[in-house]
C-alpha positions in Angstrom: 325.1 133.3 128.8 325.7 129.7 129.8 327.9 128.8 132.8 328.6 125.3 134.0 330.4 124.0 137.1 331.0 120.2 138.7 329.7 119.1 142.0 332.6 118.9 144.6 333.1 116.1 147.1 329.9 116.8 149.1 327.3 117.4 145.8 327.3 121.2 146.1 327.4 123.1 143.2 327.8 126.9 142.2 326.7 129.0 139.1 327.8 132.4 138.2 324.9 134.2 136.6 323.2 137.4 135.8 319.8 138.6 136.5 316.5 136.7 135.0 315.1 133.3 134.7 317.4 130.3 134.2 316.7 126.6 133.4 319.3 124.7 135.5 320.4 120.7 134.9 322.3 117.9 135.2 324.6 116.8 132.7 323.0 113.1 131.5 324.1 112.8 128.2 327.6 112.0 128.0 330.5 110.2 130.0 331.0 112.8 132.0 328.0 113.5 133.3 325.1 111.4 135.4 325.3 107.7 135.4 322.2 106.8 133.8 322.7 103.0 134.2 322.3 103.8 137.9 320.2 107.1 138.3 317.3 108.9 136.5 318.1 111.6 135.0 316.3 114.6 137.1 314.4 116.9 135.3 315.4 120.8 134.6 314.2 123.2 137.6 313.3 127.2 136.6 314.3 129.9 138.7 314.4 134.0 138.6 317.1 135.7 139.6 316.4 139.3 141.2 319.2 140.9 142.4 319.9 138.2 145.1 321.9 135.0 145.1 319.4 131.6 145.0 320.2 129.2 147.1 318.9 125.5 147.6 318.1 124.7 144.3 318.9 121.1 145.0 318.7 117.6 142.9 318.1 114.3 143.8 319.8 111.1 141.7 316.7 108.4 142.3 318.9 104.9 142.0 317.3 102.7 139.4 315.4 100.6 140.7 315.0 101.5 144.4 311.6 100.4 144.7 309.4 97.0 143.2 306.1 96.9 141.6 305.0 93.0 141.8 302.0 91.1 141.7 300.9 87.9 139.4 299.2 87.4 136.2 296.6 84.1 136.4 294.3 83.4 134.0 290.4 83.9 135.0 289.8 80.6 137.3 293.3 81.2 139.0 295.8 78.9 137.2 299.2 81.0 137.0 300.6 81.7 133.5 304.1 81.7 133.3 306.6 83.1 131.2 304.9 85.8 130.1 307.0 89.3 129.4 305.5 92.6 131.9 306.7 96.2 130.9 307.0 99.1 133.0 307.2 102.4 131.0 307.1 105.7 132.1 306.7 107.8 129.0 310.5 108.1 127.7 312.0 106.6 130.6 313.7 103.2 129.8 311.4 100.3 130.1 311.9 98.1 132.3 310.6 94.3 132.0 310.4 91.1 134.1 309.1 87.4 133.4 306.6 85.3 135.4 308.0 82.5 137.0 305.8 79.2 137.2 303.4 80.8 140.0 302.8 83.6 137.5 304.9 85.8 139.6 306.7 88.8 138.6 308.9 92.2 140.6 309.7 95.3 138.1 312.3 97.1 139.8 311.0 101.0 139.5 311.7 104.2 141.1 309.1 107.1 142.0 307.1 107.9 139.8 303.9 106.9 137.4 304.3 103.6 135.2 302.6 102.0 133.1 302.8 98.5 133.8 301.9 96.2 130.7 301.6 92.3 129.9 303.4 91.3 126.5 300.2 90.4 124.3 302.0 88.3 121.8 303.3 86.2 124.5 299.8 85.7 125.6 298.3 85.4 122.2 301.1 82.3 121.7 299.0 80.1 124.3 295.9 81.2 123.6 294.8 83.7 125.7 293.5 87.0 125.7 295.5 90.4 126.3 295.0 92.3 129.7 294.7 96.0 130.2 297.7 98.1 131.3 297.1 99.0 134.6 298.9 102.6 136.1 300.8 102.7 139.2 302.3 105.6 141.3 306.0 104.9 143.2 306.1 106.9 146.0 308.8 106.2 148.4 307.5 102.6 149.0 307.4 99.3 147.2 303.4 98.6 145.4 302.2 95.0 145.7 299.1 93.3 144.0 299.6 94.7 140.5 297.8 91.6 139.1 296.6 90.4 135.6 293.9 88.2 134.8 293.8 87.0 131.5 291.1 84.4 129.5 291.6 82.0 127.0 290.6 82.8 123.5 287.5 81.2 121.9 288.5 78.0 119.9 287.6 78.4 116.1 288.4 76.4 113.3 289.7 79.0 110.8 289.3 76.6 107.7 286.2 77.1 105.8 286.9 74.5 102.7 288.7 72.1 101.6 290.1 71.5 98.2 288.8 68.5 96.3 290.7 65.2 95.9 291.5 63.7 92.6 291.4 60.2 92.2 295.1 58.3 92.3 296.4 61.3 93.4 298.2 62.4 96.4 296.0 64.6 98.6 297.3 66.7 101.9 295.6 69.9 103.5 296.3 71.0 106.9 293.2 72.6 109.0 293.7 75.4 110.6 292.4 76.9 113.6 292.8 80.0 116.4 292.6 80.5 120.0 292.0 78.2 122.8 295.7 76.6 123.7 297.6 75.2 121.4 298.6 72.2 120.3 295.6 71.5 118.8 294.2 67.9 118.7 291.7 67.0 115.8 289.0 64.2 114.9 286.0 64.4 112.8 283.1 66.0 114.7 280.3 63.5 115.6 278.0 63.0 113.2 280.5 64.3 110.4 280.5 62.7 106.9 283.1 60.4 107.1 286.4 60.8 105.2 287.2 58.0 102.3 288.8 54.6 103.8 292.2 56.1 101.9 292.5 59.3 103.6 293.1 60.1 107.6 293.1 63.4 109.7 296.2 63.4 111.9 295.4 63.8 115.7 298.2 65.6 116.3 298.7 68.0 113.2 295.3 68.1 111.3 296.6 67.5 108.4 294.2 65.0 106.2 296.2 63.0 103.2 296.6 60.2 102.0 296.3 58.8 97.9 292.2 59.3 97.1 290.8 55.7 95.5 287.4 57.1 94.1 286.9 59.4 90.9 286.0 62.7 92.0 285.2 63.5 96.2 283.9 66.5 97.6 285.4 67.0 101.0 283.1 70.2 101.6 280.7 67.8 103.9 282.3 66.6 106.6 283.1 68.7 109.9 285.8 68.4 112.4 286.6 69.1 116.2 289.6 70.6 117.6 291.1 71.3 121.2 
């Protein structure tokens, strides 16, 4: 047996059942039922039914986004990072997601509950820093300040390991390659490097060494360069 009714003008409701335990919820799943771009869905209550009518099994619509969970996300000597994605997830609930502004600020609008509040790793990854833990936070009835992230900067590394030899009269261009730190890189060969032939250059800007090689055979494989 399955019964159904609508809540009248003042939210009560009434069900018309038998004896034994019932699962009793609201209707979020189609245009008729619970607004979900404006509430959370509440979850199903149990009750027994003995022989008497049950009374006060009540409901409450939590508005979206009734509360804020804020704080800031700086890298590790205090220098805000800005446009940087945060999640808050609750385990099936929608996410919901903000972006720091240029003080590294950010406000997730959240209702009760326990999130999991997350900073977007590929964002940070993009200028060179490290990914932050999620941190978990309980909404209970109040707004939760000082959810902060503090994030490093990767290790600069030069991710080229060779270089492919240059031919003489021939047009020669290779780009170095490198990961972490912030990007844009800028190179120059490292002091004390073997120097690159008078017909070839390493761009500053790009590392990318060219040029048209003038002797018969050169081995690149000596000389080292600097990035940052």
């Amino acid at each position: 047996m399955v019964d159904n009714a609508s809540t009248d003008g003042t939210g009560n409701y009434s069900l018309n059942v038998v004896n034994g335990t019932w699962y009793v919820g609201i209707n979020c799943g189609d245009d008729s039922g619970l607004d979900q771009s404006i509430y959370e869905c509440p979850n199903l209550q149990m009750v027994t039914i003995l022989n008497n009518n049950h009374s006060g099994l009540n409901f409450v619509a939590v508005i979206l986004g009734s509360h804020i969970i804020s704080g800031y996300v700086n890298d590790d000597v205090g220098n805000p990072v800005s446009d940087i994605h945060v999640y808050g997830n609750r385990g099936g609930s929608p996410t919901i997601s903000a972006v720091t502004d240029s003080v590294g600020y950010y406000e997730l609008a959240a209702s009760d509950g326990n999130w999991n509040v997350s900073v977007d790793c590929n964002d940070l990854a993009s200028i060179g820093y490290t990914c932050a833990p999620d941190q978990f936070v309980l909404v209970a009835g109040n707004d939760v300040f000082d959810i902060d992230f503090s994030v490093s900067i990767s290790p600069l590394q030069i991710t080229t390991l060779f270089l492919p030899n240059a031919t003489q009269n021939e047009s020669y261009s290779t780009t170095l390659a490198a990961s972490g730190g912030q990007p844009p890189y800028r190179w120059w060969l490292s002091l004390g490097s073997a120097n690159l032939p008078s017909s070839l250059a390493i761009g500053t800007n790009d590392g990318v060494i060219s040029g048209i090689e003038d002797f018969d055979v050169f081995d690149l494989g000596p000389a080292t360069y600097g990035a940052k």
